[in-house]
C-alpha positions in Angstrom: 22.1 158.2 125.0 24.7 160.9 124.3 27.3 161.8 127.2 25.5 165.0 127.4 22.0 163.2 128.6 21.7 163.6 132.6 21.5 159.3 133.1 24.7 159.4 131.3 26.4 156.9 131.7 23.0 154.7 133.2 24.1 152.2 136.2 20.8 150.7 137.2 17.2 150.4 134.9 14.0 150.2 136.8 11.3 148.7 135.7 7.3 148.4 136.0 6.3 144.7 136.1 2.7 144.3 134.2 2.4 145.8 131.1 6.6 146.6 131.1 8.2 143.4 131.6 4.7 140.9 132.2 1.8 140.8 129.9 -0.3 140.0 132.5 -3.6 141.3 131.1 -5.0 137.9 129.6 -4.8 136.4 133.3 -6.1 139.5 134.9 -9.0 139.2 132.6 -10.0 136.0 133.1 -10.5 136.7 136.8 -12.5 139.5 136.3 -14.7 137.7 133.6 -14.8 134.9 136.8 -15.9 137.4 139.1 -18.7 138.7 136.5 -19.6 135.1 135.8 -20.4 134.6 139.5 -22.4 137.8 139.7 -24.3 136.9 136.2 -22.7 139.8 134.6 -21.6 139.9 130.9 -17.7 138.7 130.4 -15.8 141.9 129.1 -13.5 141.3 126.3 -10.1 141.6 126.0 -10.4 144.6 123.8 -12.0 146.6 126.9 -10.3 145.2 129.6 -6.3 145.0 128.2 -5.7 148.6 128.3 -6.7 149.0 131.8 -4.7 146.0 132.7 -2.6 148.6 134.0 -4.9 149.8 137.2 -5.3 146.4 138.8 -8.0 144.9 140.8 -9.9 148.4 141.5 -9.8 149.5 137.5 -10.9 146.5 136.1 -13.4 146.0 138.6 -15.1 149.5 138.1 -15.2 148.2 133.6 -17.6 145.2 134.7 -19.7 146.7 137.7 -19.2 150.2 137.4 -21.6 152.3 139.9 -21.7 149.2 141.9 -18.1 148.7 142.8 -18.0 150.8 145.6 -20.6 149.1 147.9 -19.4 146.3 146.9 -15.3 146.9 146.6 -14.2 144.0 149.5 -16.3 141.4 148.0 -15.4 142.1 144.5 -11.6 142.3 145.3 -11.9 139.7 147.5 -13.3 137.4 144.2 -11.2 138.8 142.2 -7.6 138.3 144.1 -9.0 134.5 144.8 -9.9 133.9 141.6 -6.3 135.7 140.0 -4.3 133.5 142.6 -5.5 130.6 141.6 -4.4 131.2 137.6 -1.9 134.0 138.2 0.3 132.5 135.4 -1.7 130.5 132.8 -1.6 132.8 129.9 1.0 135.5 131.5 4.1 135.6 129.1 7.1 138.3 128.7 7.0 140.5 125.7 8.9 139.4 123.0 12.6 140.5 123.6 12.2 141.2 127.0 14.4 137.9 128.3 17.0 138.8 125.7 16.8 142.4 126.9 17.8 141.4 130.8 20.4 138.8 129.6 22.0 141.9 127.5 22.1 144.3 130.4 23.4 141.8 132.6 25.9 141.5 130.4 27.3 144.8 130.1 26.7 144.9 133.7 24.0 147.2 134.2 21.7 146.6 137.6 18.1 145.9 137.6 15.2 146.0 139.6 11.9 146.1 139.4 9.3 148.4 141.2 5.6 147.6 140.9 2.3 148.4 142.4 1.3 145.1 142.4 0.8 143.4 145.9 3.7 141.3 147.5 2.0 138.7 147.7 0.9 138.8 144.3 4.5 139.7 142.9 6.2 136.9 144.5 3.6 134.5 143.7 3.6 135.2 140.0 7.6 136.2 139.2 8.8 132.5 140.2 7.0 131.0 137.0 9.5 132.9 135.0 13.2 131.6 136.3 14.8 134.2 133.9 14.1 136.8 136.3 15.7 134.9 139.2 18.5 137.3 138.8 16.9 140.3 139.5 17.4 140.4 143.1 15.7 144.4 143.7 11.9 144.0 143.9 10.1 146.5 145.4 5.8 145.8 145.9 3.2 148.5 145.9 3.0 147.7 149.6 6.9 147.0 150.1 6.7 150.8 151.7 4.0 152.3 153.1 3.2 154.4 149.7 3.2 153.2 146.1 4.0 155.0 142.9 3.5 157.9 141.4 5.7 158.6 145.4 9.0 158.2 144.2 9.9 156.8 147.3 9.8 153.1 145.5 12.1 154.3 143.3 14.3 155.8 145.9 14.1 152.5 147.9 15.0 150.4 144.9 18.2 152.9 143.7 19.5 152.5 147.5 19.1 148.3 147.3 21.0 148.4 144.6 23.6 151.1 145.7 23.7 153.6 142.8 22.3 157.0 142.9 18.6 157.8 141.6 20.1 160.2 139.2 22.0 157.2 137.3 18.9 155.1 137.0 16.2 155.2 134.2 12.7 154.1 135.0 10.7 151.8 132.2 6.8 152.0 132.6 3.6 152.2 130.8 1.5 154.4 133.0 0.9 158.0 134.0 2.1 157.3 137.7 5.4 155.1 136.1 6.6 158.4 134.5 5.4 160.5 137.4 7.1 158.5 139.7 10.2 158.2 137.9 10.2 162.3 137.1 9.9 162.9 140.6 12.7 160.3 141.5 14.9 162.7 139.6 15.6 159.5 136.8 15.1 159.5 133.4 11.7 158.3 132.5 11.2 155.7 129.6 7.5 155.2 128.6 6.7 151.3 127.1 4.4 152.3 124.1 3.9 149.1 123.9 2.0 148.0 127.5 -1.2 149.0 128.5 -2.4 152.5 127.0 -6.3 153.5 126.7 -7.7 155.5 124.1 -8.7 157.7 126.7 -4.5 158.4 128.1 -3.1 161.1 126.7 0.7 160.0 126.9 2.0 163.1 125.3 1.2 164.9 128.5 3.3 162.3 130.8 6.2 164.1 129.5 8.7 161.0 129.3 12.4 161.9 128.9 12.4 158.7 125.7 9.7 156.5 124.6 10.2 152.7 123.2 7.8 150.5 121.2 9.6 147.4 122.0 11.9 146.3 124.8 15.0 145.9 122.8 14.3 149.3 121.7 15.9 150.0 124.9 18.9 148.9 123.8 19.0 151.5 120.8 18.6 153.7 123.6 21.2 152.9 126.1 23.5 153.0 123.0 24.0 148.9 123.3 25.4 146.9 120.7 23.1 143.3 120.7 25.0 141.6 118.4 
């Protein structure tokens, strides 16, 4: 980023877990295809259900039961979450570059945190399989606060843990409310091209500051040398 760019210089990068720094998707689908195999419903593959990775329980839900989700929501979630606990890391890897990206910004010294909309529970659960992000001390839940993204109030929270100013963070996601959140939060918004997308998203009208098609593209970005 050129000294003229508002993050300039950048203190403290953000992320989204699933889809951003997780792929979570092949674990999140095998719960749902448990949940359809317990209500005899056909598995969905992971062709449908990897872009909508994204939404959690409530969108992947609606791709395998559709108009019956909603009179049946508890239960459903309720089969799902069990069934997700219970294999919440099986298939669940980083993206490739990801660990070499956090070892490179710890580095040059650059905070990081990560702000997700996925449970507490569920977020401390799954982030001890992966002891490479044992140094990311800032993790803020979609229930940490009493609102979730696209609030920037996450964001907010997380800048303030880590004692640098919204303004000299940058915010990595792959969702609409991700680049929402992090617009409204006053950061610079990074989208992850890379994480869970739909045919149906129209990204182009997120209106991200920068977008990346890997992790260590973010380095190209923050001007970082990786050698």
């Amino acid at each position: 980023m050129s000294s003229s760019d508002k993050s300039s210089p950048v203190k403290a990068v953000l992320f989204d877990l699933d889809g951003t720094l997780l792929d979570t998707a092949p674990d999140l689908g095998a719960a749902l295809n448990a949940v359809c195999e317990q209500y005899e419903r056909p598995a969905v593959t992971a062709e449908v259900f990897t872009p909508v990775a994204s939404h959690g329980s409530r969108g992947l839900l609606k791709l395998a039961f559709d108009d019956n989700y909603t009179h049946m929501e508890t239960e459903l979630r309720h089969a799902f979450l069990s069934a997700y606990k219970n294999n919440i890391a099986t298939h669940t890897q980083p993206y490739p570059g990801v660990l070499e990206l956090l070892a490179v910004l710890q580095r040059e010294s650059i905070k990081v945190a990560i702000v997700t909309n996925k449970p507490e529970r569920l977020t401390h659960l799954l982030l001890p399989h992966f002891p490479e992000f044992e140094a990311i001390e800032v993790v803020v839940s979609g229930d940490t606060l009493s609102v979730a993204k696209p609030s920037p109030e996450p964001l907010f929270y997380a800048a303030e843990k880590l004692g640098v100013e919204p303004t000299d963070c940058l915010y990595v996601g792959d969702a609409e409310r991700d680049i929402e959140a992090g617009r409204n939060a006053g950061m610079v918004t990074v989208l992850a091209e890379y994480g869970y997308i739909s045919n149906e998203d129209q990204p182009q009208r997120w209106q991200a500051d920068y977008h990346i098609e890997s992790p260590l593209a973010l380095l190209e970005l923050l001007a970082i040398n990786n050698s």
